[in-house]
N, C-alpha and C positions, 0 to 999 in steps of 0.2 A: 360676491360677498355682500349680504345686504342686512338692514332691523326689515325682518317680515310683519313683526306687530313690537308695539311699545306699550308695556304694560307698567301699571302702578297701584298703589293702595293705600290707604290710613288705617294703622292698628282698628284690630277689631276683636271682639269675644266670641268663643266659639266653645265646643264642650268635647272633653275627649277624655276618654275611661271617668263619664262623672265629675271630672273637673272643668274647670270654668278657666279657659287661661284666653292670654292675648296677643294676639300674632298681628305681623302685615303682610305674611305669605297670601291672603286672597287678592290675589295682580286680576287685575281687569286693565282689556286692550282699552286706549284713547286714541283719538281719530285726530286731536290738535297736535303742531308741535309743541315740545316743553323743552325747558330751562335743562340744562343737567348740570349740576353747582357740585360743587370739591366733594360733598357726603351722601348725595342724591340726587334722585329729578323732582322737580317742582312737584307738588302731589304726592310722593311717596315717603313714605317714615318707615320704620322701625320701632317694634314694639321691645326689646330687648339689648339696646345700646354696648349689655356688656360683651354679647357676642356677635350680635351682626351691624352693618354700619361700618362707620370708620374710615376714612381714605382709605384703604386697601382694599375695602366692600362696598364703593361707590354703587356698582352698579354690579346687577346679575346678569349674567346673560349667559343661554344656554338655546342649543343646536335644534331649527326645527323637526331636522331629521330624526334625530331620537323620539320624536311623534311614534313613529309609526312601530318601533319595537315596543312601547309602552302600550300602544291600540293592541299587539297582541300578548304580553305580558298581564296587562289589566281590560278584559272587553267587556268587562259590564261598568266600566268607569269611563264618564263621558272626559274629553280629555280639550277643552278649548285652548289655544295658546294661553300663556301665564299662569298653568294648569300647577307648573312647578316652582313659581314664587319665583319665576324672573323678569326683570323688570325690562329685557331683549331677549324676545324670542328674534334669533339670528337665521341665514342662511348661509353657506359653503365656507363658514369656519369650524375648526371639531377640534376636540384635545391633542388627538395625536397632534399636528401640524403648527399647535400653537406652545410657542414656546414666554417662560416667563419674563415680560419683558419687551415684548414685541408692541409697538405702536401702532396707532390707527387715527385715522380721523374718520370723525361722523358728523356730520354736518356741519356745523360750526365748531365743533367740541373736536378735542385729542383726550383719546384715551390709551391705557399700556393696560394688557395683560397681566394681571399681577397673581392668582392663585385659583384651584380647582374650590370647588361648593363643599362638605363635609355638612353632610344633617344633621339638625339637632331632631327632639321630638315634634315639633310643630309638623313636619315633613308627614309625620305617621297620624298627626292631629287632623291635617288638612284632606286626604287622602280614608282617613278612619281606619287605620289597615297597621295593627304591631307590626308588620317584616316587612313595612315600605323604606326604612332606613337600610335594614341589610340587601334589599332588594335593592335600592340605588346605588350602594356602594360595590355592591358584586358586577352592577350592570359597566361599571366602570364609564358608568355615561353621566359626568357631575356635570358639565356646564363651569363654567369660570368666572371669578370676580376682576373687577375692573377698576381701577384707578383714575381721577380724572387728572389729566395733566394741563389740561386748558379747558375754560367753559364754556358754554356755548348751547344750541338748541337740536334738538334733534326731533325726527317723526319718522314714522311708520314709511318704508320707501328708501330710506335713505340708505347710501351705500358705505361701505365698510373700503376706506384707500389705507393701502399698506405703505407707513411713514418708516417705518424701519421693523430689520427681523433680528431680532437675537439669538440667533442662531447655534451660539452654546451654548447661550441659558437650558435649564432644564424644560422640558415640555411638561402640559398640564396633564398630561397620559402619566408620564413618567412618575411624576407626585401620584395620583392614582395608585399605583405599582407600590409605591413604598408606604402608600396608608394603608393598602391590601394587599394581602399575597407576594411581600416584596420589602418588609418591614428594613429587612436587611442585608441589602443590596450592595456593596461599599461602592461601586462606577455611580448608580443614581445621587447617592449621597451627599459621596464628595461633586457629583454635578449642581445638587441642590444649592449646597452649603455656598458653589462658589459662585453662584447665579447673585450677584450683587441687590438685582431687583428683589429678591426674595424679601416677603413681609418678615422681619424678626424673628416674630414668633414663630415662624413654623423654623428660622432657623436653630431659635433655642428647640426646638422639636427636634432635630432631624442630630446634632452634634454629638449628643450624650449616645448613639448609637454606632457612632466612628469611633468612639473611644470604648467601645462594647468586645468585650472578649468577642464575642461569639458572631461576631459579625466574618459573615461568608460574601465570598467574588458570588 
């Protein structure tokens, strides 16, 4: 389990269907170590505060294995790491296996697992491409947000130690499942809801749908 590249960025403008908006989805790898503080790493922002950021959106990080279903998914699109606006392109962690909630150290820094990516338009901005949000979210390959629970430095190289597994928490596959093809699951649900780690909000998301007639096993 390792960070195979550490990427980062500063909001910037870009053009998509004609409009003029401002993202910090363009991650570019850095070769120093950096800071990674409660909301970010040293050098990275967020151009949109009301949806991404936040302690529960510290950090991105997403599998470099899903490289290579994207090389044949999209192959006229050059695809360098930080290709998907994460700010950890990772090695030998994946959704299935990572549950919400599970800790890690990375260099100096502790982190936990705290929720799967959901795209907004930026995704389809950066990419140029309308059906790259249903295309990631069908690909069921979102990469996961991170919480910092201690600060400290991290770089490209460094290994991923497992400080503890949560083990009934819900997995990031699992959430996957019930934002696609799985809205109405009652086992995932009630796994969500009682996954303590779980950000808020996705558990005000996930309750109003236990209390749903039509909620099927």
């Amino acid at each position: 389990m390792r960070l195979i590249s550490l990427n980062v960025a500063r909001p910037q403008l870009t053009i998509y269907n004609g409009v003029t908006i401002k993202t910090g989805i363009f991650k570019k790898p850095v070769n120093e170590r950096i800071a990674l503080r409660t909301l970010n790493l040293d050098g990275d922002r967020q151009a949109d505060l009301s949806v991404h950021g936040g302690p529960n959106k510290a950090v991105y990080a997403y599998p470099s294995e899903h490289y290579e279903f994207w090389r044949k998914e999209l192959p006229e699109t050059t695809l360098a790491w930080g290709a998907f606006g994460e700010n950890f392109t990772i090695q030998g962690l994946a959704e299935e296996k990572l549950h919400v909630g599970d800790r890690f150290g990375i260099g100096s820094a502790k982190i936990m697992v705290r929720q799967p990516r959901m795209p907004c338009y930026k995704l389809a901005a950066k990419f140029q491409r309308s059906d790259m949000i249903e295309r990631f979210l069908r690909s069921g390959r979102s990469g996961f947000y991170l919480s910092v629970e201690r600060e400290g430095d991290v770089g490209a190289g460094d290994s991923f130690d497992l400080l503890s597994r949560n083990s009934e928490g819900i997995t990031i596959a699992e959430m996957n499942r019930l934002f696609v093809g799985e809205k109405y699951n009652r086992d995932l649900l009630q796994k969500a809801v009682a996954t303590p780690e779980l950000p808020e909000d996705w558990r005000d998301y996930f309750l109003p749908r236990l209390k749903d007639r039509a909620v099927t096993l």
